[in-house]
C-alpha positions as CSV (number, residue, x, y, z in Angstrom):
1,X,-20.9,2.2,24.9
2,X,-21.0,4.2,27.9
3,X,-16.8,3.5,28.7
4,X,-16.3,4.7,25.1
5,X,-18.4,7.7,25.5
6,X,-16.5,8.4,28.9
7,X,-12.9,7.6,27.9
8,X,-13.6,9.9,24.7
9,X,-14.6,12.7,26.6
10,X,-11.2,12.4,29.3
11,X,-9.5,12.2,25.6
12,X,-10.6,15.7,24.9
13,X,-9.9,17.4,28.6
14,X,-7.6,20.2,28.8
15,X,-6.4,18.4,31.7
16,X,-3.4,16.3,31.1
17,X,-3.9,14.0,34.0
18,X,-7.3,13.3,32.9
19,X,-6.2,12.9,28.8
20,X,-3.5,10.4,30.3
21,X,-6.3,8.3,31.8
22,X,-7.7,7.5,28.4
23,X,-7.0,4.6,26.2
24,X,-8.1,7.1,23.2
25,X,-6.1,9.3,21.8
26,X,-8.7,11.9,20.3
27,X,-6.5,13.6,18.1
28,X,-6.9,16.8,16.6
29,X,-6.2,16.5,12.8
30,X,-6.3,20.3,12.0
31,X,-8.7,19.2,9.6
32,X,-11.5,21.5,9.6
33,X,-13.4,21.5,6.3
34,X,-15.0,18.8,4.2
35,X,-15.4,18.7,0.8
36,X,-18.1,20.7,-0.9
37,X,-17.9,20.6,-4.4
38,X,-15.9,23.4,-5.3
39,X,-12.6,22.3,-5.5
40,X,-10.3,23.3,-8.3
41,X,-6.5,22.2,-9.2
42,X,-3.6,19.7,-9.0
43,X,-2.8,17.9,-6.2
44,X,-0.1,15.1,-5.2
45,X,-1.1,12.4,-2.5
46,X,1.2,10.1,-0.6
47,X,-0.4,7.1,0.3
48,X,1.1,5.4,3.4
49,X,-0.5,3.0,4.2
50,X,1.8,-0.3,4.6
51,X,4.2,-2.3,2.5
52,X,2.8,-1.2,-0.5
53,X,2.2,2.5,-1.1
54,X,0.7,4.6,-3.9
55,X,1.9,8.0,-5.2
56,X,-1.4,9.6,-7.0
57,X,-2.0,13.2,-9.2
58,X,-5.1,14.7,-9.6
59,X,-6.8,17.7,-11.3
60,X,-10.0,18.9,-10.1
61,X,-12.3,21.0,-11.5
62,X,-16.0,22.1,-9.9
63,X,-15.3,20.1,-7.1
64,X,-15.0,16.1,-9.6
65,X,-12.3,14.7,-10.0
66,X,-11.1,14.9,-14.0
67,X,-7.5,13.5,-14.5
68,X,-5.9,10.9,-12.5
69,X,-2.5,9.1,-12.1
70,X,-0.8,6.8,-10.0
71,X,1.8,4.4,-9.3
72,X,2.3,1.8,-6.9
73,X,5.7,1.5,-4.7
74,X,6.8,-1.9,-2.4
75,X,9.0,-0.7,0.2
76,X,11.8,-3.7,0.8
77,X,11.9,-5.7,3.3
78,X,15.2,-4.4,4.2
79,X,13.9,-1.2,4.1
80,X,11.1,-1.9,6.8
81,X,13.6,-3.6,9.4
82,X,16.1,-0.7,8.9
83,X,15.6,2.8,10.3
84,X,13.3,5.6,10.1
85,X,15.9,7.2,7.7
86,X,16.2,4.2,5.4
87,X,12.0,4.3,5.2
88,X,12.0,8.1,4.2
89,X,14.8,8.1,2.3
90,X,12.6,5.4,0.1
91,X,9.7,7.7,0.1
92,X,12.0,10.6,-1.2
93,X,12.9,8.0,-4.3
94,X,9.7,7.2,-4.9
95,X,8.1,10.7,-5.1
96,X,10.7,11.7,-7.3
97,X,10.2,8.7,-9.4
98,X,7.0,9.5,-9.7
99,X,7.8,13.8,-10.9
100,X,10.3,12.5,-13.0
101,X,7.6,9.8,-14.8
102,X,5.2,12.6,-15.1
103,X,7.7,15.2,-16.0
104,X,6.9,17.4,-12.8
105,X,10.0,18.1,-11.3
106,X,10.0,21.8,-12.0
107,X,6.5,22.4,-10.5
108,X,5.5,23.0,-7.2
109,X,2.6,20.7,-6.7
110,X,0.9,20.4,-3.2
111,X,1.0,17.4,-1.5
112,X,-0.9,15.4,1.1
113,X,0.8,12.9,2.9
114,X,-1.2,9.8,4.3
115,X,0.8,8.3,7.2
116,X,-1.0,5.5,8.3
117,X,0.8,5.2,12.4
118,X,-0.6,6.9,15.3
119,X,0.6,10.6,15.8
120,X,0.6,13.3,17.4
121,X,-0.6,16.7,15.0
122,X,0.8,20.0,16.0
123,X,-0.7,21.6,13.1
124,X,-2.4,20.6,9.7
125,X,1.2,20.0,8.2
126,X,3.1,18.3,11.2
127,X,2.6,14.8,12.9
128,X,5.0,12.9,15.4
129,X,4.9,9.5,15.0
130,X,3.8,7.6,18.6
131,X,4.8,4.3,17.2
132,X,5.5,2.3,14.2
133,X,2.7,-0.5,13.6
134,X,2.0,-3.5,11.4
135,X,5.1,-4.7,9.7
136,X,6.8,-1.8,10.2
137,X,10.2,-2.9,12.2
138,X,11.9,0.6,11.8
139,X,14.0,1.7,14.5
140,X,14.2,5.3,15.1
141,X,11.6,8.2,14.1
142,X,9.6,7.8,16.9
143,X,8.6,11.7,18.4
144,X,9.7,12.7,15.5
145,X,7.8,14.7,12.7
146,X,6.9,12.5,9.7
147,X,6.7,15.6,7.3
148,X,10.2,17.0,8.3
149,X,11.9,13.8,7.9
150,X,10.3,13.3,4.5
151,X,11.7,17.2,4.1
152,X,14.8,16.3,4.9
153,X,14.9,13.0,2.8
154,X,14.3,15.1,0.0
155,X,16.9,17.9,0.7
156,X,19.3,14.9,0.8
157,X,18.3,14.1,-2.6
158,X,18.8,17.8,-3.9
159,X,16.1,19.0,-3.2
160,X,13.1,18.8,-5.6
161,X,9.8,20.8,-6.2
162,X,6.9,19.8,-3.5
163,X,5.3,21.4,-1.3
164,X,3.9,19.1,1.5
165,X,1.0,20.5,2.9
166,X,-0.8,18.3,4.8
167,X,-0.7,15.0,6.8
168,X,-3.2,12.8,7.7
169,X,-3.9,9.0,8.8
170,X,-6.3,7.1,6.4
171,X,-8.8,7.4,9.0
172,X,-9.2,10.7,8.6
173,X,-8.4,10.3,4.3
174,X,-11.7,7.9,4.2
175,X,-13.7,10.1,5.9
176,X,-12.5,13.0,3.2
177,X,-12.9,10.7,0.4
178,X,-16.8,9.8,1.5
179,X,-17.0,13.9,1.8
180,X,-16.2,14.0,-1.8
181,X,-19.5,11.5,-2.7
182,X,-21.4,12.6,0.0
183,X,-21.5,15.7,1.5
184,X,-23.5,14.4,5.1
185,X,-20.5,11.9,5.5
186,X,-19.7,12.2,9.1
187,X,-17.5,9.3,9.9
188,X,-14.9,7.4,8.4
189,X,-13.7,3.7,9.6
190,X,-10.8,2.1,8.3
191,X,-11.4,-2.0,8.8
192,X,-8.7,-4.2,7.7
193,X,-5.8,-5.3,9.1
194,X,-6.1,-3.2,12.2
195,X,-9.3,-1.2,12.5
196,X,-9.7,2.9,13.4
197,X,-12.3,5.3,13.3
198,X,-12.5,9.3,13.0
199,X,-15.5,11.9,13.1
200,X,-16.6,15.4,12.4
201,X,-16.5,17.2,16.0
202,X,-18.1,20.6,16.9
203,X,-15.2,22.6,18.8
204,X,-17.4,23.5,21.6
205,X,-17.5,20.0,22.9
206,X,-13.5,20.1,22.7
207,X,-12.0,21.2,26.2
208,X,-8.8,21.4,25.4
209,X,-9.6,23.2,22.1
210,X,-7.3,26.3,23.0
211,X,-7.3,28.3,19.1
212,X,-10.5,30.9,18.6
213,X,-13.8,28.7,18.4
214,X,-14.2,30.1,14.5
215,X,-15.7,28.9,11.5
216,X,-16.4,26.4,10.7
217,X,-17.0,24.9,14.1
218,X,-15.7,22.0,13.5
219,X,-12.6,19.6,13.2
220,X,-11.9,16.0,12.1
221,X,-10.8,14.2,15.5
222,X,-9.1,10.9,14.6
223,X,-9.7,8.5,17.5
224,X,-7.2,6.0,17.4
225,X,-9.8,3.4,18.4
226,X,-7.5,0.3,17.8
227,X,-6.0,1.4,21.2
228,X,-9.4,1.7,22.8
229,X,-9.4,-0.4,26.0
230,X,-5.2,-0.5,26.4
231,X,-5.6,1.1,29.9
232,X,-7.6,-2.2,30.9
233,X,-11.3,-1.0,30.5
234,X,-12.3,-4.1,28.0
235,X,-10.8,-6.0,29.8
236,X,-14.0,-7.5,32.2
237,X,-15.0,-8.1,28.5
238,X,-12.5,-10.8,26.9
239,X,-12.2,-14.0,26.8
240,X,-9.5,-16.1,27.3
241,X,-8.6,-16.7,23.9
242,X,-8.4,-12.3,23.8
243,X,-5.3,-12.9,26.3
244,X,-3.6,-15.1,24.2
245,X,-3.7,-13.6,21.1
246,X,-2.6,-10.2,23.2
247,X,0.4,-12.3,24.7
248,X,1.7,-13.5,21.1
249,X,1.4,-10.3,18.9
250,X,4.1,-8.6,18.0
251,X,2.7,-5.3,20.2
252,X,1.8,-6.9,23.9
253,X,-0.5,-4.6,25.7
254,X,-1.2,-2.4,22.6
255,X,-4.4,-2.2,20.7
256,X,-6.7,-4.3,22.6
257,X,-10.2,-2.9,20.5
258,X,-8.2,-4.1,17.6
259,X,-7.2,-7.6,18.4
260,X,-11.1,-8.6,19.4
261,X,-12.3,-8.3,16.0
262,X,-9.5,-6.6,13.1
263,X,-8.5,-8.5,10.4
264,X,-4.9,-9.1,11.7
265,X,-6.3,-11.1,15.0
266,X,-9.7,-12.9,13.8
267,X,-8.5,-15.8,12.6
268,X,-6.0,-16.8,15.4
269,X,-9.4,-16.6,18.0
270,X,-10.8,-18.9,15.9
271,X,-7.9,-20.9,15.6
272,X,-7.6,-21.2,19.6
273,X,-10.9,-22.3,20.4
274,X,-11.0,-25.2,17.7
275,X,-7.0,-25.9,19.4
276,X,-9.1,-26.1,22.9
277,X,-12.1,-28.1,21.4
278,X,-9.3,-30.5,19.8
279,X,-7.2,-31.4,22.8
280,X,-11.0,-32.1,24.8
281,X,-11.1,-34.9,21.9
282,X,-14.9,-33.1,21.2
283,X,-13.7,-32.1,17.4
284,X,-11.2,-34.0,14.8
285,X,-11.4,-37.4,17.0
286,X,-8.7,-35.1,19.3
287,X,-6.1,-35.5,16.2
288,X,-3.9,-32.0,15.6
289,X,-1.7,-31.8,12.7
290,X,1.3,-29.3,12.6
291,X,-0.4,-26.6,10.5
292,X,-3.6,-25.9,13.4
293,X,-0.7,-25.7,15.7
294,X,1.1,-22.8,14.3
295,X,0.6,-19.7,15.3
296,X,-1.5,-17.1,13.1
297,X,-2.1,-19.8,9.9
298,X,-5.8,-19.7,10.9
299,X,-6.1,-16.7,8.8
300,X,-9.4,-14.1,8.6
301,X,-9.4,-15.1,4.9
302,X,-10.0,-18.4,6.0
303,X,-13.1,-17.0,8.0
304,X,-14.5,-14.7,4.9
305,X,-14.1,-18.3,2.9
306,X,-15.9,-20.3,5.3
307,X,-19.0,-17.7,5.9
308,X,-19.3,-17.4,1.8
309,X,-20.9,-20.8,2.4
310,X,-24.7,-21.4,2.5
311,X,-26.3,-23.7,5.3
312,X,-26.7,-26.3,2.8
313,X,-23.4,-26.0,1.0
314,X,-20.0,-26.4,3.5
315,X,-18.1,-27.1,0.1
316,X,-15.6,-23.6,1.5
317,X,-15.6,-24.8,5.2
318,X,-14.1,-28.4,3.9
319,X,-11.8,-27.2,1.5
320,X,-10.2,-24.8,4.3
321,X,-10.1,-27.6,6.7
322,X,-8.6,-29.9,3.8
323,X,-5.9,-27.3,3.9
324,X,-5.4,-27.8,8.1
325,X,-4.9,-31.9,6.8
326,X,-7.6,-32.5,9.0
327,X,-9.6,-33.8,6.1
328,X,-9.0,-37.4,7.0
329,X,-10.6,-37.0,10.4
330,X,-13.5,-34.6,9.7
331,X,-17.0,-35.6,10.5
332,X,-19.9,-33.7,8.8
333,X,-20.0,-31.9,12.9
334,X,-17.0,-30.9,12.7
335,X,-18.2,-28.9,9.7
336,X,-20.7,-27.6,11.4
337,X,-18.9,-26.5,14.3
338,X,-16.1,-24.7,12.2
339,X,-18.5,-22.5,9.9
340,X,-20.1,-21.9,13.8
341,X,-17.4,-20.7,15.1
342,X,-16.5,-18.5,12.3
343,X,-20.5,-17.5,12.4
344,X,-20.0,-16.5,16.5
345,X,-16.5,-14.4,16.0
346,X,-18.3,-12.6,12.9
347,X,-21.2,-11.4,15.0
348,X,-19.3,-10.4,18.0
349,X,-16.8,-8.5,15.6
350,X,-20.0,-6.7,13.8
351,X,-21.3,-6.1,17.5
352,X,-18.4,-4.4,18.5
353,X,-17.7,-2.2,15.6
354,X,-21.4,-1.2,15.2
355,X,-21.2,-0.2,19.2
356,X,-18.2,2.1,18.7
357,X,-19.9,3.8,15.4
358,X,-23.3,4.2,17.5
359,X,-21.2,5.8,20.3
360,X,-20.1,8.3,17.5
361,X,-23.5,8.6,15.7
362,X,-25.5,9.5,18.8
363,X,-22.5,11.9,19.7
364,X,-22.7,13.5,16.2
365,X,-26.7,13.6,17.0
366,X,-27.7,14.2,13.3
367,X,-31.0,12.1,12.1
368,X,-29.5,11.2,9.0
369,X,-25.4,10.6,7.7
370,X,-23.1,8.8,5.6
371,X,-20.1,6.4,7.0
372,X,-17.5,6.3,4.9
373,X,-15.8,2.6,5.4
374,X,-12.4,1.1,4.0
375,X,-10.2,-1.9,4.3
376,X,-9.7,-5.2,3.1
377,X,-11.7,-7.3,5.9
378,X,-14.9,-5.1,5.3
379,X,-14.3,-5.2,1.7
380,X,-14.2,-9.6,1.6
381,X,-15.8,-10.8,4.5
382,X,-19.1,-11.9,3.0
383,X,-21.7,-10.9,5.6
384,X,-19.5,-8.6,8.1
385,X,-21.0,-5.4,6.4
386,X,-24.6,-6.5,6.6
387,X,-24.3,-7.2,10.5
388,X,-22.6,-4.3,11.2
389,X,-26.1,-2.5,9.8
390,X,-28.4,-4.9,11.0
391,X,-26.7,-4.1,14.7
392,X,-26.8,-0.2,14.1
393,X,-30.3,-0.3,12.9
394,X,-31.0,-1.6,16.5
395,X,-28.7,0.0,18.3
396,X,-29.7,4.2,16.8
397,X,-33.7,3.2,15.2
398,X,-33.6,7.0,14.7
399,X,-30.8,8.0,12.8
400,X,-30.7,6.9,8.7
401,X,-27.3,5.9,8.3
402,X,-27.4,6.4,4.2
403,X,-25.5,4.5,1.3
404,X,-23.7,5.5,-1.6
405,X,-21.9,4.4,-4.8
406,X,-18.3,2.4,-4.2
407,X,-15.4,5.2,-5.0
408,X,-13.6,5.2,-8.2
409,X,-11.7,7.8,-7.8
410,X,-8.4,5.9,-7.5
411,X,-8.9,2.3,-9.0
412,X,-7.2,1.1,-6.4
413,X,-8.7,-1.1,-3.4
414,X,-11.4,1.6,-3.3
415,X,-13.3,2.8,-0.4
416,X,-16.7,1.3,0.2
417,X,-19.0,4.5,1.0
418,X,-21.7,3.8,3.7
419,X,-23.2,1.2,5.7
């Protein structure tokens, strides 16, 4: 806790020497109110996210959310081995798609743009990408503003009426959307396939803050905390199975916080160690079939199935092992050691993520706040979200961390609010 609390403070020097030295990015989103209930009009988001992205119109009134539409895109494969132009050329499509559908084309409707790749803001409607992630193969785009290239898709196509206003990761977009059912939300964590985390900052504790300290006193820093420990700070902290998994992902060196517990990585740890117990003949009479041998089939799904299992029920744990055609060879220890070994990887994972949210809780230093959490491996990991508590009630006794209702604001994958 005390090397995160460090390497965010060099994050936020005005030095660039000392901002260099950390493995966090602390980026300014420009992002300086939350929601507050009084909120009034249409607005167009652009949800980013991955492979599949959602274009969404709302219409607010008093602050609640009263109308609602959306529709889901799938960006082609070809599209996401091609180049940055090809990818917002695709967006452009899609959002006019989407005015056409809704008979919108001739009205200027704001729009927020959720770009869910680590950039740097210059302002609240400007971002340069740092690098494409996940299965994003794009060459091209990178230093380059994501809202003037979707601009400039769009002048290609003609032109149409939007006006892009913002951008924002979904870091940052969680944290809004627990604002908007729960005014003392503070922090927002996305935990899925790759994990981040953002937080309400006051500007006085922001050195290289250079506009006038004004109200509100306050902006939304997105940490980047997938990257946290890529300057070799973790490192006296992984095990050996951590280095493998580093030297086969597709981003070597990159996003070591990530890779010890996100959704993407879990499942090949596991998959190592039982590799390690099997060729010491201690599980599977030292048998190895073709699918445990292959990289990355040992999935985090395959974790979330195991731990729905009870102590006296391992019907889960066999069936995924059945599926590994290492059925033939399983002893009733060998059961036990799998769902084990899935239990151990769970807790350190809830350790680690409930250390980097107590970091930012007894930063914040408010006795009581909301987290606002999404992403698919908090959403189905059976017990993952009741460890992560269990560790933060120990780690801050004297700040309520509070709970509220699941979003329904978009009925799609929707946020879990609170821990």
């Amino acid at each position: 806790m005390v090397i995160m609390d460090n390497e965010m403070k060099l994050g936020m020097s005005r030095h660039d020497n000392q901002r260099r030295q950390s493995s966090l990015q602390m980026e300014n989103t420009y992002v300086r109110f939350l929601l507050d209930g009084t909120e009034e009009g249409r607005y167009m988001a652009l949800d980013l996210g991955g492979t599949n992205f959602r274009i969404i119109l709302i219409e607010m009134k008093a602050g609640k959310i009263v109308n609602e539409t959306f529709n889901l895109f799938t960006i082609p494969e070809a599209v996401l081995c091609g180049n940055s132009n090809q990818v917002f050329d695709y967006l452009a499509d899609s959002i006019e798609v989407f005015l056409t559908d809704n008979q919108l084309l001739d009205e200027n409707i704001p729009l927020g743009f959720t770009f869910s790749f680590p950039m740097e803001q210059k302002s609240l409607d400007s971002g340069y990408l740092v690098t494409w992630t996940k299965s994003f193969r794009v060459t091209g785009g990178v230093g380059e503003d994501a809202v003037q290239n979707l601009k400039d898709a769009i002048q290609r196509r003609g032109g149409f009426s939007v006006n892009i206003v913002a951008i924002l990761n979904d870091t940052t977009g969680t944290l809004m959307a627990g604002s908007y059912l729960d005014h003392q939300c503070q922090i927002g964590m996305i935990l899925g396939t790759g994990s981040n985390a953002s937080y309400v900052e006051n500007l006085e504790n922001i050195d290289k803050w250079t506009d006038p300290i004004d109200d509100p006193k306050q902006v939304l820093i997105d940490l980047e905390w997938g990257a946290f420990g890529d300057n070799g700070v973790l490192d006296f902290m992984k095990s050996e199975y951590d280095f493998e998994v580093n030297k086969k992902s597709n981003h070597v060196n990159s996003f070591t916080f990530e890779k010890l517990f996100s959704g993407m990585y879990m499942g090949e740890v596991v998959r190592l160690i039982l590799l390690k117990l099997i060729k010491e003949r201690l599980m599977f009479k030292g048998q190895t079939t073709d699918k445990i041998t292959k990289d990355w089939q040992f999935t985090t799904k395959c974790i979330s199935d195991i731990m729905a299992d009870t102590e006296n029920d391992s019907r889960q744990t066999r069936h995924v092992i059945e599926e590994f055609d290492l059925g033939h060879v399983t002893s009733d220890d060998d059961v036990a050691i799998v769902k084990y070994l899935c239990y151990l990887v769970s807790v350190r994972a809830a350790k680690l993520i409930a250390a980097g949210l107590a970091v930012l809780i007894t930063h914040i230093k408010k006795e009581q706040m909301t987290i606002a959490v999404d992403g698919s491996m908090y959403e189905h990991h059976p017990t993952l979200a009741k460890m992560i508590k269990d560790e933060l009630h120990m780690l801050c006794p004297n700040t309520q961390v509070c709970k509220t209702s699941v979003s329904k604001t978009v009925e799609l994958n929707p946020a879990d609010i609170g821990i």
